[in-house]
C-alpha atoms as a printed R data frame, in Angstrom:
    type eleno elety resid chain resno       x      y       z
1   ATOM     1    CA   UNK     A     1   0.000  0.000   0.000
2   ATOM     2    CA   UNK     A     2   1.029  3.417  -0.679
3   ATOM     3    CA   UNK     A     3   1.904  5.926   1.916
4   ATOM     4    CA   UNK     A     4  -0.055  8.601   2.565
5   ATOM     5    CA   UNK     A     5   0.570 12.413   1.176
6   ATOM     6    CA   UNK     A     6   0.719 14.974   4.006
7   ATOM     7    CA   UNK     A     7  -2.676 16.362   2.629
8   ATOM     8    CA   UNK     A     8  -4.333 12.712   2.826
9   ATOM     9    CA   UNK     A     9  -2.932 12.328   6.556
10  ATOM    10    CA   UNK     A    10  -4.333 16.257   7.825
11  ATOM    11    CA   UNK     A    11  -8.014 14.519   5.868
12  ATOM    12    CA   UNK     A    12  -7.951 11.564   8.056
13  ATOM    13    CA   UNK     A    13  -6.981 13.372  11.134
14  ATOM    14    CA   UNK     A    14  -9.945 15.861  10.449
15  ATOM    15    CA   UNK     A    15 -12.549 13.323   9.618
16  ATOM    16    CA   UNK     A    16 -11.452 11.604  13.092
17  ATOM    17    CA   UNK     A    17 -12.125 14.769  14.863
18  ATOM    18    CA   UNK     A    18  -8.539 15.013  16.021
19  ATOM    19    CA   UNK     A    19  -6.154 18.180  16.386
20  ATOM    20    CA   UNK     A    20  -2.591 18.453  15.269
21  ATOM    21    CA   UNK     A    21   0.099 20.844  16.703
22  ATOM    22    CA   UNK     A    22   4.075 21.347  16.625
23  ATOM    23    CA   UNK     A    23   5.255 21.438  20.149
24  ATOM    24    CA   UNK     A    24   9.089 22.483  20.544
25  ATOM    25    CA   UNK     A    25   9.677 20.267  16.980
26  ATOM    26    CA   UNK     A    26   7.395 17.239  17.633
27  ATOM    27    CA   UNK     A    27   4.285 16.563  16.618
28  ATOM    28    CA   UNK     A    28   1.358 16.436  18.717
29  ATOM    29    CA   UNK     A    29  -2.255 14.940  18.687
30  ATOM    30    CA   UNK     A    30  -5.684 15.469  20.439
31  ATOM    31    CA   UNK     A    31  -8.935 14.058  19.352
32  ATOM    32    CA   UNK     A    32 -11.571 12.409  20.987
33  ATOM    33    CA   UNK     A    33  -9.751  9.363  22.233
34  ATOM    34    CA   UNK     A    34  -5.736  8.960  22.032
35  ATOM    35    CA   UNK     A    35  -4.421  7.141  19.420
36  ATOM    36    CA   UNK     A    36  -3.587  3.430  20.186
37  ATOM    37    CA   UNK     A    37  -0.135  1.895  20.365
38  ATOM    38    CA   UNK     A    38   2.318  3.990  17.817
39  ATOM    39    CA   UNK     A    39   1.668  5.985  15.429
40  ATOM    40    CA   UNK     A    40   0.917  4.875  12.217
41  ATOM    41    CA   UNK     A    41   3.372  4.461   9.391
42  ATOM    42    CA   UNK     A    42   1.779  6.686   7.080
43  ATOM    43    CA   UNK     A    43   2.323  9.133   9.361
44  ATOM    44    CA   UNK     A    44   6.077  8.453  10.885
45  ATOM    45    CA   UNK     A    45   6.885  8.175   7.486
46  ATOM    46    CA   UNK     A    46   6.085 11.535   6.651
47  ATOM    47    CA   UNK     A    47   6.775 13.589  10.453
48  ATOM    48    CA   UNK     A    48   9.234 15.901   9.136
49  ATOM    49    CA   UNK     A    49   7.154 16.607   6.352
50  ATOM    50    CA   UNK     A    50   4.192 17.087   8.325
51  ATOM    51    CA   UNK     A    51   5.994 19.148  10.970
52  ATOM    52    CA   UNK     A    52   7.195 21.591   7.744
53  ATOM    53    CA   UNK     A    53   4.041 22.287   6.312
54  ATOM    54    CA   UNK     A    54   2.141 22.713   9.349
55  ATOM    55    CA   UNK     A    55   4.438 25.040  10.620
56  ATOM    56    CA   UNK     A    56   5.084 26.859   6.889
57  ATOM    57    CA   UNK     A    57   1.558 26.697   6.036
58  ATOM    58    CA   UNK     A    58  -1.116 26.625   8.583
59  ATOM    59    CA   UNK     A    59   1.128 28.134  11.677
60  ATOM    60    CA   UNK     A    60   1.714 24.923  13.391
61  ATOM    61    CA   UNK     A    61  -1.515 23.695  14.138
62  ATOM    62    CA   UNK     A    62  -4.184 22.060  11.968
63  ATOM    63    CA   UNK     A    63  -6.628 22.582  11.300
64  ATOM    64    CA   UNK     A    64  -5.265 25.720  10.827
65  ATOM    65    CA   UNK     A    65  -6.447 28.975  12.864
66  ATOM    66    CA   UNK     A    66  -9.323 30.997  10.842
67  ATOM    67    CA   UNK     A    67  -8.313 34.568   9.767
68  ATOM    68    CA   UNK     A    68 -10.029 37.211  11.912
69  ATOM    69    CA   UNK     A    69 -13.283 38.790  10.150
70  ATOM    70    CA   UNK     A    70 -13.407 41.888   9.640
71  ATOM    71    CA   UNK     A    71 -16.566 43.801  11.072
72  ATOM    72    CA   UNK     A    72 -19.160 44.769   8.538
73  ATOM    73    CA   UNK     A    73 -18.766 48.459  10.179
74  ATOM    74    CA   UNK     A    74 -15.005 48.013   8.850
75  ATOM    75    CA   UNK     A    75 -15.935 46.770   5.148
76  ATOM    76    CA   UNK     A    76 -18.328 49.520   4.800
77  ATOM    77    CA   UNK     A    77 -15.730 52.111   6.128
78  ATOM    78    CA   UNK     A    78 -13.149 50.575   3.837
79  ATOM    79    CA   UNK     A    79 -15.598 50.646   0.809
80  ATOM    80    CA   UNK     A    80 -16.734 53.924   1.326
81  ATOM    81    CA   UNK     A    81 -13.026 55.416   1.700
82  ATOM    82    CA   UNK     A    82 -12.529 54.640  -2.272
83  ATOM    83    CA   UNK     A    83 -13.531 57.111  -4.894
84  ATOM    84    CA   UNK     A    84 -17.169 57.044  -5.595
85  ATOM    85    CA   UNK     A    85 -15.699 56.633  -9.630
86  ATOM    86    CA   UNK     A    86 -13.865 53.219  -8.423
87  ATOM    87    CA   UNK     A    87 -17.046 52.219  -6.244
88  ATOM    88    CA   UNK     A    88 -19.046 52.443  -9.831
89  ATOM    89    CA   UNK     A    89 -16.992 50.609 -11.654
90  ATOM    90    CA   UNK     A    90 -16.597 48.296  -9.638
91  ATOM    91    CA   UNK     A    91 -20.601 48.194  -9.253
92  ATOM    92    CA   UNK     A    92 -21.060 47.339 -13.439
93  ATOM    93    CA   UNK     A    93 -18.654 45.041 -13.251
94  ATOM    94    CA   UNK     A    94 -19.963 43.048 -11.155
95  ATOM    95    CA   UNK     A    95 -23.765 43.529 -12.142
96  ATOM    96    CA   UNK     A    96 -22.371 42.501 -15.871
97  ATOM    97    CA   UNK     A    97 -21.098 39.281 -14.677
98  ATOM    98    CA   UNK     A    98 -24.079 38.942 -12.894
99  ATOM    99    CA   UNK     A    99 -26.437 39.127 -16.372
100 ATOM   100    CA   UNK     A   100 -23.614 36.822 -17.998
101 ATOM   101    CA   UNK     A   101 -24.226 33.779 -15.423
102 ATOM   102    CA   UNK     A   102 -27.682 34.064 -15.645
């Protein structure tokens, strides 16, 4: 059987409910009940790997941390603070691709 990719693994760990963190360069799992015996060979096979990309890519934990949200005050502010000639444009463009998907 084929090993696992890193992006397989993080899917499994997911669907399990489980957590996965980098703790001073080891890697680290929580879910709902501990993982028996050792871990699997899909996934020793690939630790350094997975240690890389969670740390590179989703800032050592996965799943990763969601971006803050900006408020809706702060989008409107934001939108508002661009000319009202950019705001129009920006208005029949989108209407346009609106009446093209339809």
């Amino acid at each position: 059987m084929k090993p696992q990719t890193t992006i397989q693994i993080l899917r499994c760990l997911t669907l399990g409910g489980y957590t996965a963190r980098v703790v001073e360069g080891r890697l680290e799992t929580e879910g709902p009940q501990p993982l028996a015996g050792p871990l699997p060979a899909s996934i020793k096979a690939r630790r350094d790997e997975l240690i890389t990309y969670l740390n590179e890519q989703c800032g050592g934990t996965w799943p990763p941390p969601e971006p803050p949200r900006a408020s809706r005050e702060t989008l409107v502010r934001e939108y508002l603070s661009r000319p009202r000639e950019e705001r129009a444009r920006e208005l029949i463009q989108r209407l346009r691709e609106r009446r093209g998907a339809a």
